[in-house]
N, C-alpha and C positions, 0 to 999 in steps of 0.2 A: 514227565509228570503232568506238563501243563496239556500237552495232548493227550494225552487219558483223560483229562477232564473233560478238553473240548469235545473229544468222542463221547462220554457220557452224557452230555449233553445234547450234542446229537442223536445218540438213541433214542433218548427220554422224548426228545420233540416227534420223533418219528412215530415213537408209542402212544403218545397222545393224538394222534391224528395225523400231523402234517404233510402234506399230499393226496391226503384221501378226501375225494370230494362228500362224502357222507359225515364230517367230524363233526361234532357240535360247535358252535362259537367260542365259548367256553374254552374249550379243550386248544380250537385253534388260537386265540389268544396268550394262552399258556403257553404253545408251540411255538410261538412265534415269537414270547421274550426270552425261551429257550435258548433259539437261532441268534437273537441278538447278542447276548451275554456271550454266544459261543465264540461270536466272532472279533469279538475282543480278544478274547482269551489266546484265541487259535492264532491270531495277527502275534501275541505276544508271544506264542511258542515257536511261530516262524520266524522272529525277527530272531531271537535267541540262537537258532540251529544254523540260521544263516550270518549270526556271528561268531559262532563259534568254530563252524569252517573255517573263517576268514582269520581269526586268531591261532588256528591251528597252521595257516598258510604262511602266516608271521614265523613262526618257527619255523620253516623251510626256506622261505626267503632271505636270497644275502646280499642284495642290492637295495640299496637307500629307497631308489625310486620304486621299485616294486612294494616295497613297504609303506612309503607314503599312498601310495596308490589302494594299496587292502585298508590303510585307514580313512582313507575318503571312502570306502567303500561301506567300512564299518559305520561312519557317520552318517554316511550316506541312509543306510540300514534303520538304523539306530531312531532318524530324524521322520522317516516318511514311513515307519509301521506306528512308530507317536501319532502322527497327525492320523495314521487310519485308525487308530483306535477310540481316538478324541472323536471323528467325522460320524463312527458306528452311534453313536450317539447324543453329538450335538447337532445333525443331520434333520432332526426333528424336535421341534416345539410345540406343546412340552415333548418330554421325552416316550412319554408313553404311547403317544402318539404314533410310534415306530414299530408299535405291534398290535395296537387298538385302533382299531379305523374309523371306529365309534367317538374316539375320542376328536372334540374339537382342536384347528390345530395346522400348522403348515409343516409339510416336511421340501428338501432341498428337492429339485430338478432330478429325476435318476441317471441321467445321462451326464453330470456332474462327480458324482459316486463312482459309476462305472470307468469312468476317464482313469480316475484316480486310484481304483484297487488294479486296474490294467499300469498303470506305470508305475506301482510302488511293487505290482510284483514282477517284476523285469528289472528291479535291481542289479541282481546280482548274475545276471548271466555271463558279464563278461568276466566274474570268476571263473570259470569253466573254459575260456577263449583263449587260444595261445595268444601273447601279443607279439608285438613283429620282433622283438628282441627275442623270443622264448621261442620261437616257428623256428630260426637260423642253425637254432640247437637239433631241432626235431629232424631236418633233413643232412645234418651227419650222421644220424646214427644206423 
């Protein structure tokens, strides 16, 4: 559900303008709290899907240690789609800031930003990773 919204969202930015160098100000302003709002939203739909995997993996798992392991994962998850969603907009003072360029105002370093949506979304890949206990299995079969 929460991704139907963020896609709705992104529509609506796109129909407004955004990307099209002819938009009005206006329109791109609008487009661009759009984008913002989205991506909250969309952090909060991923963090969800990618625990819900991990709770789904709880039920298959029957070793302690794999279990503790999907729940550092889940915290893991859990703790640094919080902080991206907190950073989409306390990234910039004031906040409006973050889609008005008009407005007076400091926003963070972008290469600070960037660091941090590139390692919060690499979470979860070594869910997907046989580990060295789970490989042993793979090559009897």
């Amino acid at each position: 559900m929460l991704m139907l919204v963020s896609a709705a969202l992104i529509y609506d930015a796109v129909s407004l303008g955004i990307g099209q160098p002819q938009a009005s100000p206006e329109r791109l302003r609008l487009s661009f709290k759009l984008v913002t709002i989205e991506k909250a939203i969309g952090t909060v739909s991923l963090a969800l899907a990618q625990i819900s995997v991990a709770v789904t993996l709880l039920r298959v798992a029957a070793d302690v240690h794999h279990k503790l392991m999907i729940w550092v994962v889940v915290g893991s998850v859990a703790l640094s789609k919080f902080f991206a969603c907190i950073f989409v907009f306390a990234s910039c003072t004031p906040i409006r800031r973050r889609w008005d360029s008009s407005v007076a105002g400091t926003c963070w370093d972008g290469g600070i930003l960037v660091g941090f949506w590139i390692a919060t979304s690499g979470k979860g890949w070594f869910l997907t990773c046989p580990s060295a206990s789970q490989s042993r299995y793979l090559t009897d079969i």
